[in-house]
C-alpha positions in Angstrom: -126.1 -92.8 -53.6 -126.2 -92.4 -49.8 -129.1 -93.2 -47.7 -130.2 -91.8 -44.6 -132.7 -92.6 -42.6 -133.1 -89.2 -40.2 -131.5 -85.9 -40.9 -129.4 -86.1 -38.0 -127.3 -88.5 -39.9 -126.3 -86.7 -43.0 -122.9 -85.4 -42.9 -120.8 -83.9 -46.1 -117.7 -81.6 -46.0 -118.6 -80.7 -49.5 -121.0 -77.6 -50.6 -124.4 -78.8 -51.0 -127.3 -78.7 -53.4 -130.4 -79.3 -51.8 -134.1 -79.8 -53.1 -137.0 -80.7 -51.0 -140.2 -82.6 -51.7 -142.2 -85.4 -51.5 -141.4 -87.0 -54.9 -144.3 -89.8 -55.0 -143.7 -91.3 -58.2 -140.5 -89.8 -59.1 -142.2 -88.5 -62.5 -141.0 -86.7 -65.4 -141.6 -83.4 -63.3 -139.5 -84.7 -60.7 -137.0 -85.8 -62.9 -136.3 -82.5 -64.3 -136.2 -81.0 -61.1 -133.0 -83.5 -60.0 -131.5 -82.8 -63.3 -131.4 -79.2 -62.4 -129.8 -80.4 -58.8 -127.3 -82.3 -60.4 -126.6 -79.8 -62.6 -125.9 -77.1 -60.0 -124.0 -79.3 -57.8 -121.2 -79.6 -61.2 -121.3 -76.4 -60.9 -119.9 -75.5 -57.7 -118.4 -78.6 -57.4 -120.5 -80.1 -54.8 -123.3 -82.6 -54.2 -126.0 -83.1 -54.6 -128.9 -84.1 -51.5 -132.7 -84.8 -51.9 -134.8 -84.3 -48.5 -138.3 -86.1 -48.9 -140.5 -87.6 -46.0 -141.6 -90.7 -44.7 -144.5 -91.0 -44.4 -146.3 -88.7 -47.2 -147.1 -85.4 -45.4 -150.8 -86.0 -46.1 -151.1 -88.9 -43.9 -150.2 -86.8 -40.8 -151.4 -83.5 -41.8 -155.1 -85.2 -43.0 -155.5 -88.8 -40.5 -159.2 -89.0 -41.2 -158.6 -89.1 -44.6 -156.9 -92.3 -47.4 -153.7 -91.0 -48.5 -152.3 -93.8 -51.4 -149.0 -93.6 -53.1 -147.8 -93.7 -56.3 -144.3 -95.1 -54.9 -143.3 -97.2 -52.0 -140.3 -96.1 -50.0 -138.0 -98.7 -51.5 -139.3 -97.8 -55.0 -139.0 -94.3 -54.7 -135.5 -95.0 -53.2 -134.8 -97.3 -56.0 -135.9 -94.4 -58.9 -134.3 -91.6 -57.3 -131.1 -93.8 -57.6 -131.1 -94.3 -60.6 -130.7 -90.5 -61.5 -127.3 -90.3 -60.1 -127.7 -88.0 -57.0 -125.3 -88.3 -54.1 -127.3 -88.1 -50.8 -131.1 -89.1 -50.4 -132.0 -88.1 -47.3 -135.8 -89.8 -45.9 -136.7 -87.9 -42.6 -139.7 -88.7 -40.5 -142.6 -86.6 -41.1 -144.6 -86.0 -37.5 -146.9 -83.7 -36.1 -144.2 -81.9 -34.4 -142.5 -81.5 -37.2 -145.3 -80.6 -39.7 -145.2 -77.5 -36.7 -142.1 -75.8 -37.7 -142.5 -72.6 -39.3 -141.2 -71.3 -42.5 -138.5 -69.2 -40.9 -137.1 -72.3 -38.2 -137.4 -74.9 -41.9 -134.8 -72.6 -43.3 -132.5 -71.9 -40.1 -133.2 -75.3 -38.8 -133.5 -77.8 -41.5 -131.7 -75.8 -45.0 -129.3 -73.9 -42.6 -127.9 -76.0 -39.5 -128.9 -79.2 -40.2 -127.7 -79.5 -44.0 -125.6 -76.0 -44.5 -127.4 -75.6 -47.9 -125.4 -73.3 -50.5 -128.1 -73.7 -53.2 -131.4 -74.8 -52.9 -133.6 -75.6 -56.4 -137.2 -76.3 -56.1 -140.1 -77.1 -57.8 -142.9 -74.7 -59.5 -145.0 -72.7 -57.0 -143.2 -74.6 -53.9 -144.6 -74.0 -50.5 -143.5 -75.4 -46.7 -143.6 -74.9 -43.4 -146.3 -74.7 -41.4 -149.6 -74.2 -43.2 -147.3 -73.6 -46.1 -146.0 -70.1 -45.6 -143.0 -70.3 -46.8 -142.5 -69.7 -50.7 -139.8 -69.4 -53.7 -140.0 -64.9 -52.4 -139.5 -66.3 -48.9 -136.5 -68.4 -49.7 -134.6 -65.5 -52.3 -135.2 -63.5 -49.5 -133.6 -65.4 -47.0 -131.3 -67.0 -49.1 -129.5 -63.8 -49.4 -129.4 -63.0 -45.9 -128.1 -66.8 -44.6 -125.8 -67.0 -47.7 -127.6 -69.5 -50.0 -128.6 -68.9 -53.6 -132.5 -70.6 -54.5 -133.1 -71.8 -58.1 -137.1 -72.2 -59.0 -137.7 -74.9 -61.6 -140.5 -74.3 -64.3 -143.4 -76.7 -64.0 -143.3 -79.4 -66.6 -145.7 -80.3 -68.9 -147.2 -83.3 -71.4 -150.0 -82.5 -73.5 -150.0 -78.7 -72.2 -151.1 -79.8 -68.8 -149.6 -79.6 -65.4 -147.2 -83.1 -64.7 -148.1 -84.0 -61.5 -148.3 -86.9 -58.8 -152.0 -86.1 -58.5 -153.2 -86.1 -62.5 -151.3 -89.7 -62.6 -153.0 -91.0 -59.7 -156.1 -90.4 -61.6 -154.9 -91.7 -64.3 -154.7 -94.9 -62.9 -157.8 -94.9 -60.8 -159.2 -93.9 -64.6 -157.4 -97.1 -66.0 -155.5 -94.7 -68.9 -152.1 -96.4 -67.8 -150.7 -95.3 -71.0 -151.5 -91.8 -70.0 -149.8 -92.6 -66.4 -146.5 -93.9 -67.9 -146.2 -91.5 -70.3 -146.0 -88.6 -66.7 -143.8 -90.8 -65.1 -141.2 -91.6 -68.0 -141.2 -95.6 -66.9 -143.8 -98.3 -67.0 -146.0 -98.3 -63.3 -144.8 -100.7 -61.2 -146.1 -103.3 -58.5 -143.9 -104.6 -55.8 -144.7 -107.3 -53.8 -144.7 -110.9 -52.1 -146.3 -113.8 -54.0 -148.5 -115.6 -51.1 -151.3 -118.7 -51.5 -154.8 -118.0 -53.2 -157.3 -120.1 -53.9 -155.4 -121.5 -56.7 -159.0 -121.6 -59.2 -156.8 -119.9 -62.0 -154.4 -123.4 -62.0 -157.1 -125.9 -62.2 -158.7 -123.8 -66.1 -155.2 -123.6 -67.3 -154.0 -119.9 -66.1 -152.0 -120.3 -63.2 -151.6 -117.1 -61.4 -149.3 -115.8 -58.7 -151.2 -113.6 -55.8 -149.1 -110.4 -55.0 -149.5 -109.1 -51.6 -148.2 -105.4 -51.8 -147.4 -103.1 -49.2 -150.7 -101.1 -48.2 -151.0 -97.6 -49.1 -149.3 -98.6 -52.7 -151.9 -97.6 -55.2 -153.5 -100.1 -57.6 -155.2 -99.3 -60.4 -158.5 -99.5 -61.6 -159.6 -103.2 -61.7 -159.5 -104.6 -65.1 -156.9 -106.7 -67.1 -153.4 -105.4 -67.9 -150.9 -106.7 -70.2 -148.1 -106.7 -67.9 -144.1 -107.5 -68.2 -142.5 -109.2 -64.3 -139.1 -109.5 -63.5 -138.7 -112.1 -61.0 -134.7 -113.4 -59.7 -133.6 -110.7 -62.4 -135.6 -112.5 -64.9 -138.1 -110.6 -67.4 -141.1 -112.2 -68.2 -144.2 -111.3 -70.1 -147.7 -111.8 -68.5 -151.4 -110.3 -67.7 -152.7 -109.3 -64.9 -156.3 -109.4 -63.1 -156.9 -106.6 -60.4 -160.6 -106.6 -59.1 -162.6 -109.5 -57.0 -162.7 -112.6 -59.8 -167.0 -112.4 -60.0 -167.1 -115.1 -62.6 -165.7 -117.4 -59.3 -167.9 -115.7 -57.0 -164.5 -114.5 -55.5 -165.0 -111.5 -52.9 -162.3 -109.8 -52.3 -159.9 -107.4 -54.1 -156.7 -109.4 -55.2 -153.9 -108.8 -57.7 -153.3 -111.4 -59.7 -150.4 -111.9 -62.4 -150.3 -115.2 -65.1 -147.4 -115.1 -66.4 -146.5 -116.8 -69.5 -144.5 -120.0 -70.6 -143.2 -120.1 -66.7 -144.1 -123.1 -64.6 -142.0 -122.3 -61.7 -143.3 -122.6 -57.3 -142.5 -119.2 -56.6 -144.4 -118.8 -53.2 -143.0 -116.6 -50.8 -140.7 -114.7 -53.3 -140.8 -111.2 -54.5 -141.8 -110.1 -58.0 -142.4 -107.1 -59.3 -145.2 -106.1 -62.0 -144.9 -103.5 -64.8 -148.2 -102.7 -66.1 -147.8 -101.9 -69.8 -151.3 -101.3 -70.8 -154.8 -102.4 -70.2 -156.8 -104.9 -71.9 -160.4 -104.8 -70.3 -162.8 -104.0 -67.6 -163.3 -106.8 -65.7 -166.6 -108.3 -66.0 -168.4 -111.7 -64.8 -168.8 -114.1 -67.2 -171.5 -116.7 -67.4 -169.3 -119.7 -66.3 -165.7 -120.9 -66.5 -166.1 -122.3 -70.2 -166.6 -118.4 -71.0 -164.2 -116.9 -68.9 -161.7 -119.4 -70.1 -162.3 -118.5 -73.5 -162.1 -114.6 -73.0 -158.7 -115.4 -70.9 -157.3 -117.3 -74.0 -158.3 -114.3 -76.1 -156.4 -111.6 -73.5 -153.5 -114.0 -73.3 -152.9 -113.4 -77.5 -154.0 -109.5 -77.2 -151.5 -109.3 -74.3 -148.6 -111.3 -76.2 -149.4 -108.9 -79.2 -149.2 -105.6 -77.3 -145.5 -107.0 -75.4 -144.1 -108.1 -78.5 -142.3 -104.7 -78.7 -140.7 -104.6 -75.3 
């Protein structure tokens, strides 16, 4: 897969097969969509181009208000990947741009910029400025500019909706089951491991401190029975997310123990997959307790890994 950082650097001699979204998360829903992609570009023997934005639309379009992802850029590039498209293309998103109008997205972006021969998008898909433009909007222009436009049904689990916003809540809910069941892979945690106050070393559960990138979103605090890969490595562990109250500990860390590893790992990166969760955190009545309820996650986690 190609990566572009702007549209003005894509380039192909080769039809093209184009979808368009934000695809935060990359999720079961999404998945099917780039099957479809894939699948068209075969077809007419082409390839196939993803156009999402950096950074999510929400952030530009809504300032005033928290916008958190489901994906960083690199994990979303990472996932979309993996599915075997040709081209991902990751375009600025700005004010200016948020401007154009349904008619100058198609001529402009679809038409000139990328020479789009068939375009396949999701469910009730809107853009454009104040979202004019629709799946009647594109057939009908489609046929006029000389591209065909493919609608994908919406996807479902459980006879509801897949979407990037019912997983976000089900992680703020702490049903990660429910969450990595939407997105077809275990949630995921990227980040540098950086200095804390190292409490968790001196009662016997040493943990790493992840510093991840902001706007990632973590879940609801608690404890997770997680699995790391660190230096290509997998390793089984659990994780803390919330402000350690049994230490008097104030503010919001994520925190991963990872088991039979005795390694200085400072300053590297590690990523987290967040299998299922264990607890709500709670503050304990002193160490001796918390250590005890630690040893007891550490043997519920180990249980609940043994099958991955």
């Amino acid at each position: 897969m190609k990566i572009y950082n702007n549209i003005n650097q894509f380039r192909t001699d080769k039809p093209l097969v184009v979808t368009v979204g934000t695809f935060d998360g990359v999720h079961n829903g999404h998945r099917k969509i780039v099957q479809n992609l894939k699948n068209a570009a075969a077809e007419i023997g082409g390839e196939s181009a993803i156009l999402t934005f950096t950074p999510h639309p929400r952030t530009v379009l809504f300032p005033d208000s928290e916008q958190v992802c489901l994906t960083t850029n690199d994990e979303k590039a990472e996932l979309l990947g993996s599915t075997g498209i040709d081209h991902l293309i990751v375009h600025p998103f700005t004010r200016e741009f948020s401007l154009l109008s349904s008619s100058e997205f198609i001529n402009d972006i679809l038409v000139k910029s990328l020479n789009t021969k068939y375009l396949v998008v999701g469910f009730d898909h809107h853009f454009g400025k104040d979202r004019q433009g629709n799946f009647s909007s594109l057939k009908e222009t489609g046929r006029e500019l000389g591209f065909d436009v493919e609608e994908i049904s919406v996807e479902e689990s459980d006879n509801h909706k897949i979407s990037s916003t019912r997983i976000r809540q089900s992680l703020l809910d702490g049903n990660v089951v429910l969450a990595n069941d939407l997105l077809g892979y275990r949630y995921m945690i990227t980040g540098t491991v950086v200095k804390g106050k190292q409490l968790g070393r001196t009662i016997g559960f040493p943990t790493a401190n992840i510093f991840h990138e902001s706007g990632k979103l973590i879940p609801k605090d608690g404890v997770y029975a997680v699995s790391i890969v660190h230096s290509g490595q997998a390793y089984k562990g659990m994780m803390n997310i919330g402000n350690r109250p049994t230490v008097n500990g104030t503010d919001r860390s994520v925190e991963v123990n990872i088991f039979d590893f005795n390694k200085d790992i400072y300053g590297e990166k590690i990523r987290v997959h967040i299998v299922d969760r264990l607890r709500d955190e709670q503050k304990f009545s002193g160490v001796d307790a918390l250590k005890t309820q630690l040893h007891e996650d550490g043997v519920n986690a180990r249980e609940i890994l043994k099958s991955i």
